[in-house]
C-alpha positions as CSV (number, residue, x, y, z in Angstrom):
1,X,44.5,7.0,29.0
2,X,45.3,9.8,27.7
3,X,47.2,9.8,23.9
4,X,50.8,10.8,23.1
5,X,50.9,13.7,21.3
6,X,53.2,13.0,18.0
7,X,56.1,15.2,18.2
8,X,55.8,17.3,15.2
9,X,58.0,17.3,12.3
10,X,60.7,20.1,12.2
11,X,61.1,21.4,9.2
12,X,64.6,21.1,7.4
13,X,65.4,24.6,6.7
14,X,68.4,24.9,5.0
15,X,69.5,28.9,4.6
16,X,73.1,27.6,3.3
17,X,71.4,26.1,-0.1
18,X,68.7,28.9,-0.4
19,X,72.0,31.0,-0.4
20,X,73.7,29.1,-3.1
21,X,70.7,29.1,-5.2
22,X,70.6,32.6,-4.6
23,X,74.5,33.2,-5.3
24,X,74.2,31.1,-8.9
25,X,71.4,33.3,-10.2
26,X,73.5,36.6,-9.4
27,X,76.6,34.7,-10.9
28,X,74.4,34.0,-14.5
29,X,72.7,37.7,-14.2
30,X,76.5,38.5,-13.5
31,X,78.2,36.4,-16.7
32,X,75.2,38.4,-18.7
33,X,76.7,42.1,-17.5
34,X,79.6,41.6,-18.5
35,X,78.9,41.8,-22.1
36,X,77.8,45.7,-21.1
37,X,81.2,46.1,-19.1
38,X,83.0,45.6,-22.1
39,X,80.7,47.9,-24.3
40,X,80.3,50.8,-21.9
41,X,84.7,50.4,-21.5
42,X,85.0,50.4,-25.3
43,X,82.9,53.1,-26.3
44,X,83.7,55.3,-23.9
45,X,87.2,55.2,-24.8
46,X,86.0,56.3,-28.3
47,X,83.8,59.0,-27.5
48,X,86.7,60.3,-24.4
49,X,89.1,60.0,-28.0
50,X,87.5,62.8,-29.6
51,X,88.6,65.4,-27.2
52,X,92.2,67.2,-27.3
53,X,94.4,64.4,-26.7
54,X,96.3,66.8,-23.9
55,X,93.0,66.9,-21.8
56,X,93.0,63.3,-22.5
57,X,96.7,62.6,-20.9
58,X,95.4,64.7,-17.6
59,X,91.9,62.4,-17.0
60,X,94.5,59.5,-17.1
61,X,97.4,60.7,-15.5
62,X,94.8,61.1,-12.1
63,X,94.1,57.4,-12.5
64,X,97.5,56.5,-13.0
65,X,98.7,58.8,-9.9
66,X,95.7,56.7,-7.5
67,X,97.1,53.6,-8.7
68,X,100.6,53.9,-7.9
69,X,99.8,56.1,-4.7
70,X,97.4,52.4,-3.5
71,X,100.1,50.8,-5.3
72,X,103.1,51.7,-3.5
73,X,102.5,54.4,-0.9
74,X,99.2,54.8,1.0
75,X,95.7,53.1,0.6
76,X,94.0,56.0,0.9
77,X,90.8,54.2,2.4
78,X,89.8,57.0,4.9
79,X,89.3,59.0,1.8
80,X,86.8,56.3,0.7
81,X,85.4,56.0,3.9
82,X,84.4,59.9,3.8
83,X,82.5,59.7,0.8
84,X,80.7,56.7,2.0
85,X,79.3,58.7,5.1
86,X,78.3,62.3,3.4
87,X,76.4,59.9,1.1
88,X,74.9,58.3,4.2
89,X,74.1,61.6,5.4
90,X,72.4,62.9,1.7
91,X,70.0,59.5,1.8
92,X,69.3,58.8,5.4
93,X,66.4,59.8,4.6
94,X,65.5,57.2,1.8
95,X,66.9,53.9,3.6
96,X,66.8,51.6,0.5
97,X,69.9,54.0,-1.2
98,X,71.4,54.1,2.5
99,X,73.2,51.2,2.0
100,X,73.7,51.0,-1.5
101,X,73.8,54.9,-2.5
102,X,77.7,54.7,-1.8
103,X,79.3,52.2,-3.5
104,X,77.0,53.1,-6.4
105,X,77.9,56.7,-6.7
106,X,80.7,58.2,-7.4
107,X,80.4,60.9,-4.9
108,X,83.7,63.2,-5.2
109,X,83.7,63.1,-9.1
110,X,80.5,64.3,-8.7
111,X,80.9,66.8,-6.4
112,X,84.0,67.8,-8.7
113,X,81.8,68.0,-11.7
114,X,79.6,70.4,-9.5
115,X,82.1,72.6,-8.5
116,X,84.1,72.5,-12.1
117,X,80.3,73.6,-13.4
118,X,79.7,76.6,-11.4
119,X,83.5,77.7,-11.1
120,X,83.5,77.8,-15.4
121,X,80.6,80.1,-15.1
122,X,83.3,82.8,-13.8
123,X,86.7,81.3,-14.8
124,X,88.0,80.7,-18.4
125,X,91.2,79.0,-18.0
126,X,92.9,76.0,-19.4
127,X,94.3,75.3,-16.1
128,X,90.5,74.7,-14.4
129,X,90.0,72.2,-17.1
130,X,93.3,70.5,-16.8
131,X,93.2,70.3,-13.1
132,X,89.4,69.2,-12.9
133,X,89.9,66.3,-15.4
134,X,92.8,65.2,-13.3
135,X,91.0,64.9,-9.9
136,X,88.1,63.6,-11.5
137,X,90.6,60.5,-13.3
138,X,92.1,60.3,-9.9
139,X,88.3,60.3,-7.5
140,X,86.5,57.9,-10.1
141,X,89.9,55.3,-9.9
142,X,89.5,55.7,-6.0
143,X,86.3,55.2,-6.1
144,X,86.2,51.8,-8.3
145,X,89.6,50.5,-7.0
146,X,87.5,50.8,-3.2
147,X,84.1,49.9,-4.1
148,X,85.7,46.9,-5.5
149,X,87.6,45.5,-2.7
150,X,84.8,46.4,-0.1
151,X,82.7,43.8,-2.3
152,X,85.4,41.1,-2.7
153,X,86.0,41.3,1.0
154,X,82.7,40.1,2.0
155,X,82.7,36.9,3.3
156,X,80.0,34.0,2.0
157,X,80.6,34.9,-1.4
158,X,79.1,32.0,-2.8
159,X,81.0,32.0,-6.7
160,X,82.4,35.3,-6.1
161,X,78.5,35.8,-7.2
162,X,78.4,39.5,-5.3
163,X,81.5,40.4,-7.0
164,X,80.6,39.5,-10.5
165,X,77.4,40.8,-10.4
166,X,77.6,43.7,-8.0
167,X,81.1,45.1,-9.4
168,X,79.6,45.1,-13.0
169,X,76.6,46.8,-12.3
170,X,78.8,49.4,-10.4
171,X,81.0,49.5,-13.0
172,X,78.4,50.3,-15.8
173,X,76.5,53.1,-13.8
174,X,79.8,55.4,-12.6
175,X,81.1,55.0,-16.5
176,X,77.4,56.0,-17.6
177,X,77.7,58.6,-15.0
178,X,81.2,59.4,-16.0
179,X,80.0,59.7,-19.9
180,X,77.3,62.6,-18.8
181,X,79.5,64.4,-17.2
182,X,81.5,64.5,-20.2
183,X,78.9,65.4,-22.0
184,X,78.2,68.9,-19.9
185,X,82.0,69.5,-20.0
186,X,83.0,68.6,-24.1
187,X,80.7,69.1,-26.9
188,X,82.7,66.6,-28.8
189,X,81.5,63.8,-26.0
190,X,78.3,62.7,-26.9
191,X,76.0,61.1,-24.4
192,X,73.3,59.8,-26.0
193,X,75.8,58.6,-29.1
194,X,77.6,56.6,-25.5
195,X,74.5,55.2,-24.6
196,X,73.1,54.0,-28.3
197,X,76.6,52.5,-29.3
198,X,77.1,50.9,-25.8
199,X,73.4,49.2,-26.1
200,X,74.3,48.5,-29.8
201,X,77.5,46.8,-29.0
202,X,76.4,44.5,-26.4
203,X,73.3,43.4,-28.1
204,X,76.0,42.6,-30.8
205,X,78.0,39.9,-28.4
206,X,74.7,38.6,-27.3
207,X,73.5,38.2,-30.7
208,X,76.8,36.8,-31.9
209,X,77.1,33.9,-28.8
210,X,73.2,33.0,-29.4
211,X,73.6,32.7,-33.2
212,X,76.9,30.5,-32.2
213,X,74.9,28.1,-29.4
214,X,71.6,28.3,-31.5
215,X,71.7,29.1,-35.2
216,X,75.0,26.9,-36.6
């Protein structure tokens, strides 16, 4: 007679839980950005302070006019959309930034930055400057307010775990980004005073919330 062959065991493979195991380590790498959001904001504002408060008024006055254009007129997402695909186009060539490359980057500020550059090479005007910084307040506000919904949107979310941790890490690179820019434009905006006081201020809150948990 010949023997029955035991049916073999199927394995219990459970993707759902590997995702949520997954989604709770972003969430915790997430909660521990957010110290660095606060620090990049915070000292940006400080060193973006030391320049002529009118320059200031026309960075923030672009920001303010994307706002209230999403707001209460027009979501300009084609405009979005645009950037995302010539940044497609610029790394097609090195897939692992394909896909990544253009919610990262900021890719009209910078292209703004590139043109203010070699434009100031010719032009000395108070007009270039005040029209630069407010495209540039208006593109970087486009370009967070977008790059923020397209990762909220996503579906499977498991914590808002993408969001948390995907946002903030977005969020610190175009103000980093944002900073050295500054730099090249105002020799009153420091970068590398940015990047020490940022680092300095969120080792700071981390210091301050182990000594809490820890050191009572």
């Amino acid at each position: 007679m010949e023997k029955k062959k035991s049916p073999k065991r199927e394995e219990n493979f459970k993707p759902g839980l590997s995702n949520k195991v997954f989604g709770i380590i972003k969430f915790g790498l997430g909660i521990c950005l957010l110290p660095f959001v606060y620090s990049t904001s915070i000292v940006f504002f400080n060193q973006f302070g030391l320049i002529e408060k009118s320059l200031q008024g026309y960075f923030w006055s672009g920001a303010i006019a994307l706002l209230i254009i999403y707001l209460f007129i027009w979501e300009p997402a084609i405009i979005y959309a645009k950037g995302q695909k010539l940044l497609e186009m610029i790394f097609i060539f090195f897939k692992p930034l394909v896909k990544l490359a253009p919610y990262v980057l900021p890719v009209y500020t910078i292209v703004l930055f590139i043109i203010y550059g070699l434009f100031s090479l010719a032009v000395k005007s108070a007009w270039l400057v005040q029209y630069s910084l407010f495209l540039i307040g208006f593109t970087f506000a486009l370009h967070l307010v977008f790059s923020a919904k397209s990762i909220r949107s996503k579906k499977s979310d498991f914590l808002k775990a993408n969001y948390i941790f995907g946002f903030s890490m977005i969020y610190i690179i175009d103000v980093a980004i944002l900073a050295f820019c500054m730099n090249l434009i105002f020799k009153e905006f420091s970068f590398v005073n940015f990047s020490n006081s940022a680092y300095q201020a969120a080792s700071n809150i981390f210091y301050a919330l182990f000594k809490q948990l820890f050191l009572r």
